[in-house]
N, C-alpha and C positions, 0 to 999 in steps of 0.2 A: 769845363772838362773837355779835354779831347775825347772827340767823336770817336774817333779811331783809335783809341784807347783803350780798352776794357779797365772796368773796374774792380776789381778783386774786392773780396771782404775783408784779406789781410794779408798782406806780404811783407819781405823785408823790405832793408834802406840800406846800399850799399853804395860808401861815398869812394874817393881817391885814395882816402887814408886807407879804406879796410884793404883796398886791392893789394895797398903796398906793403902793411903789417904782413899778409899772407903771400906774396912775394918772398917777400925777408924772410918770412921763417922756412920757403919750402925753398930759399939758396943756403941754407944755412946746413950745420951738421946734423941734427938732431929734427927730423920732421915728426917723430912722434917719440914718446916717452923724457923726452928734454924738456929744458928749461921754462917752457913757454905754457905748460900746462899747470904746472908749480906759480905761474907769476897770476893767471888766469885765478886760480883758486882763491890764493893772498889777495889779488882787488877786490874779489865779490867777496869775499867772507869779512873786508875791513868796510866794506862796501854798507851791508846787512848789519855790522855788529855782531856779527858772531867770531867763536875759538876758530875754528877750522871748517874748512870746503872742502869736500871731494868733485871730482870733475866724472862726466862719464858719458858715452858716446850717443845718447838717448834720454828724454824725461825719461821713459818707460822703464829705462835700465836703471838710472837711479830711482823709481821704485821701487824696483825691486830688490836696490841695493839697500833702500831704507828696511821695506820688510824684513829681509835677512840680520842686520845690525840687531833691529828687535827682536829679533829670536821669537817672528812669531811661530806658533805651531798649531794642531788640529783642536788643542785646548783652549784656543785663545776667539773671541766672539772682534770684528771686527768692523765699526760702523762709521758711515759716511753717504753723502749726498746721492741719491736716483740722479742729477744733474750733473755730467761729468761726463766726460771717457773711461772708459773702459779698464786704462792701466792705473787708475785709482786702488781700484777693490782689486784687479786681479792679481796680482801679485799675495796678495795675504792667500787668497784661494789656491793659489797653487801648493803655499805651504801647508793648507788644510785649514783653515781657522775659518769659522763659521760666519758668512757674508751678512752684517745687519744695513738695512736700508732708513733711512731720518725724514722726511717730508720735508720740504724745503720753505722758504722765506719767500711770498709774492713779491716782496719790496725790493729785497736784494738777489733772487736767484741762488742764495748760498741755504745750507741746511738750518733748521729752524731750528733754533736754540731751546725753543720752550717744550718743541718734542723729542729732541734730545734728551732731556732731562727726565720726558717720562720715559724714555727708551733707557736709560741710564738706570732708571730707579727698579728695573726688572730684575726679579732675583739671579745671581748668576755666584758660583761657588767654586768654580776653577779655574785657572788660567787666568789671560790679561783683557782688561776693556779695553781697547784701541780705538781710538776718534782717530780716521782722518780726516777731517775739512777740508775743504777746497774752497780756496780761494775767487768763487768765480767773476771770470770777465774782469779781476784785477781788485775787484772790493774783497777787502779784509771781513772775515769772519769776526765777533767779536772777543774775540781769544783769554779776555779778561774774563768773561760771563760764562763762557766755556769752563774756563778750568775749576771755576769756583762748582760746578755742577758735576765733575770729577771725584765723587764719595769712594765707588770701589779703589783699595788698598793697592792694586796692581792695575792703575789706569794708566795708558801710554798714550801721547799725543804725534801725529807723525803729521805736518804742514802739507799737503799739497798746492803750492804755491806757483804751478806752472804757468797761471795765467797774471803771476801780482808781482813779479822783479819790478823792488820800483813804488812799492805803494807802500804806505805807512798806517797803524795803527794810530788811533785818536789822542795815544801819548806821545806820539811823533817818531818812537822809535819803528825802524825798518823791518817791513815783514823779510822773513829770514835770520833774523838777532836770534831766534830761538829761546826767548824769553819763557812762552810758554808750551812750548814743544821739545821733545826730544832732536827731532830733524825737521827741517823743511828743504822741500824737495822743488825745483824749479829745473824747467825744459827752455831750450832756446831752437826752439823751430822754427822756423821763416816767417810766419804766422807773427810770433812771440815780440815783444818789446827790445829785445836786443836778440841775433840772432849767430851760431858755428854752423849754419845749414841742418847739422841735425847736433845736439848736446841736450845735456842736463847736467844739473850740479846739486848734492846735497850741504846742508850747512846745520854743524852740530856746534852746543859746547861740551857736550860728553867726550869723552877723550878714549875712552873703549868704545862708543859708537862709531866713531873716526878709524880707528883700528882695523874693525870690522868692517867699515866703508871701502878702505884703501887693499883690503885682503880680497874681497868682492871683487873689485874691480879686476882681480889681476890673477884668475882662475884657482883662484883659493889659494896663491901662494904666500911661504912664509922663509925668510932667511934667517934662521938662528944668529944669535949675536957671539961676537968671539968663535965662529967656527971658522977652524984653520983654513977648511979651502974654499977661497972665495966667489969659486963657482958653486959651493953647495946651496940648495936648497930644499924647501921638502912642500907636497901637495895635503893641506889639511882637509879639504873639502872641493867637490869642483862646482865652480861657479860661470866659468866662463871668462871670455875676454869682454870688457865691456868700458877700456879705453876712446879718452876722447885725445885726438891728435895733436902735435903743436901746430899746426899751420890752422885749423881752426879755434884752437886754444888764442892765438894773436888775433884774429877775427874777432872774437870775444873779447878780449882786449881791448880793441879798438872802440867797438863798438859801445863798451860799459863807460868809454870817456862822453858818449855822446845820451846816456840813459836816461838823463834826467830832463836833456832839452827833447827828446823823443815823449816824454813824458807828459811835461807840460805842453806839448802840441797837440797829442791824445786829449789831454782837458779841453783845448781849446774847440776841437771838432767836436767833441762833446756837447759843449755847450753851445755849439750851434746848433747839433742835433735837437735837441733840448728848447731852445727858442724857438727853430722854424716847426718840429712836431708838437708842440702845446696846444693844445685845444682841437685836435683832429680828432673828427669824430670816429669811434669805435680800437682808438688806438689809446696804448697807455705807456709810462717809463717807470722804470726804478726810482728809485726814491734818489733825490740827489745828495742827502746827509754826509757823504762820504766825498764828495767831487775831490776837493782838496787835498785827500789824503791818497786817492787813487792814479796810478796808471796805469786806465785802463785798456783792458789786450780787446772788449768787445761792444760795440752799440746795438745792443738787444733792445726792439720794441716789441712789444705785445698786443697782436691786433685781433678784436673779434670776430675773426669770420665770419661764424653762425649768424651773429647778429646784420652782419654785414649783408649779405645773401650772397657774399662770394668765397673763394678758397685760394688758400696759402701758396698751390703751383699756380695759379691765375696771376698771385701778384709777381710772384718769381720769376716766372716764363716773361709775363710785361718786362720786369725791369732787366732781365739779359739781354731782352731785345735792345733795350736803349744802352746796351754795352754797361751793365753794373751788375757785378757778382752777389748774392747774398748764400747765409748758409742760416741752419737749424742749431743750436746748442741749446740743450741734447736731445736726441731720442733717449727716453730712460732707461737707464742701465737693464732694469728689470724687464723691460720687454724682449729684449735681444732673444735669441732663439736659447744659447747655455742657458741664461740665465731660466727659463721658462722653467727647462727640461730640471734644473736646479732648484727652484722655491716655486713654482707654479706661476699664474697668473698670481699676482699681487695689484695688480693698477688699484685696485677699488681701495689699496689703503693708505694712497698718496692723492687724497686729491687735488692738493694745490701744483704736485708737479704735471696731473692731469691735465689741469687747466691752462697752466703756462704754458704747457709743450703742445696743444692746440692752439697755441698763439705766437707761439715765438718766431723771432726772424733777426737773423744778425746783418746789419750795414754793413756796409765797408767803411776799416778805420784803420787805417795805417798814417806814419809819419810824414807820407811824402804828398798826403790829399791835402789840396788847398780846402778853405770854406769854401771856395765856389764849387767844387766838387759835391759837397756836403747839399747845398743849396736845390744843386744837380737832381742829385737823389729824393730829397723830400719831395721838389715839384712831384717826381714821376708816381710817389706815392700818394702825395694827393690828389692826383690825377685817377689814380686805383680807385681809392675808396671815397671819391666827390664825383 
């Protein structure tokens, strides 16, 4: 590692090609609402195995263009992981639908399937059950086990997949196929596995969700068919602008021809990760059952402080110094201040994400870190905790 380097926990990779894609589109006639957003959509949705992609200037936005597709409303109960960002759940809140929270998986950091199912089995008599999952750090929820735990009559699945473009389910099909979801939804922020500087994209096979996707995006409008004047059209609803450009749309592009070798490089740091942290005292890893099927957006270990007789900004503060970034994912949803003033304290009924989230620490894993980078980093950690 260069010295004089900093180390980030996650950024993009931008070669020759991406510069030049993005060139091209911004000499060309159409810098936004052209061709280039249309081809962008068709590679990730032939990409994924799904019908159709919408494209959109933000995950967050395509969140919220999934909620809206779903028609959820203030009758509808809607649950997913304390472990996440924020525009997970928010978007259903904004439409009104009552925020449920799941305890999570120690092994995978993703929502715990087993309490799900008790949180599923809770009487509920109107409106829609809504699972979102989150895909986190890029491991697959298991979507199979999931749906089968799907009893109410009006249960809908919406993917949060911002962290998993790229990763595969244990049948090998691609998260995003939409197999057992209505949508999934996927961000490309610089952070992300392929990156438009800021994007999201949804991926349906519903063809009225698609609909609805494409109406969202474009301030609620709608162009009658067969109407004489070809400038009419009419406002259904307002939603906003929430277009993603062509010149980043060709970005995208470019970058999805290189997604799979960014992929299997993510594995490969991984698995250094993996071999040089084994057997360090007071630290642990996820479980690695999924390596193969993953590419991963994060290298979360989990150390015990307490036990340690040190603290999480001690190792932090060390490792900036030595020029290497880390971060926290996540503070829990439910602690944030809204959320308080909204459900109260809750912590005392999540305790595995209690525990994680007093241990957690993400590395730095991007495309472009050699292993000796990798290498870099564990020394300084066990140098912390030896």
């Amino acid at each position: 590692m260069n010295k004089k380097t900093f180390l980030p926990y996650g950024r993009q990779s931008i070669s020759d090609d991406d510069v030049q894609f993005v060139a091209d589109a911004l000499r060309s006639d159409w810098i936004t609402r052209g061709s280039k957003v249309q081809e962008f959509e068709e590679a990730v949705a032939e990409y994924c195995g799904a019908r159709y992609a919408v494209a959109f200037s933000s995950g967050t936005s395509a969140l919220h263009a999934a909620a809206h597709a779903a028609k959820i409303s203030p009758y509808d109960r809607v649950m997913t992981t304390p472990n996440t960002f924020v525009a997970s759940i928010g978007p259903s809140i904004l439409k009104g639908a009552t925020p449920v929270f799941v305890d999570i998986d120690r092994d995978t950091g993703n929502l715990s399937l087993e309490q799900l199912k008790y949180t599923l089995e809770v009487p509920f008599t109107r409106g829609q059950q809504v699972v979102i999952p989150v895909h986190f750090g890029g491991i697959a929820v298991d979507m199979e086990t999931l749906s089968k735990a799907l009893v109410h009559p009006d249960s809908l699945v919406i993917e949060d997949a911002a962290h998993a473009l790229g990763s595969s389910y244990p049948d090998g099909s691609k998260v995003g196929c939409c197999a057992y979801s209505a949508m999934t939804v996927f961000s490309f922020h610089p952070v992300k596995a392929i990156t438009t500087g800021e994007g999201g994209m949804v991926t349906t096979n519903d063809f009225e969700c698609y609909q609805a996707l494409k109406q969202y995006r474009n301030n609620g409008i709608v162009k009658p068919e067969n109407y004489p004047q070809p400038w009419y059209y009419e406002v259904e609803e307002l939603t906003g602008n929430h277009h993603l450009t062509d010149f980043q749309a060709a970005l995208g592009l470019s970058q999805l021809g290189r997604l799979d070798a960014f992929a299997e490089k993510r594995r490969v740091l991984v698995k250094r990760y993996r071999q040089q942290l084994k057997g360090l005292p007071y630290l642990s890893l996820f479980t690695d059952c999924a390596d193969e099927d993953t590419c991963f957006h994060l290298m979360v270990v989990q150390i015990d402080f307490e036990a340690l007789g040190k603290t999480r900004e001690g190792l932090v503060e060390a490792l900036e110094q030595k020029g290497i970034g880390t971060q926290v994912h996540y503070i829990p949803i439910y602690r944030h201040p809204f959320f308080k003033k909204k459900i109260k304290d809750v912590s005392a009924y999540f305790p595995n994400m209690e525990a994680y989230y007093s241990r957690a620490l993400s590395l730095p894993l991007f495309a472009e870190m050699e292993e000796s980078d990798v290498d870099c980093v564990v020394s300084e950690i066990q140098r912390y905790l030896c």
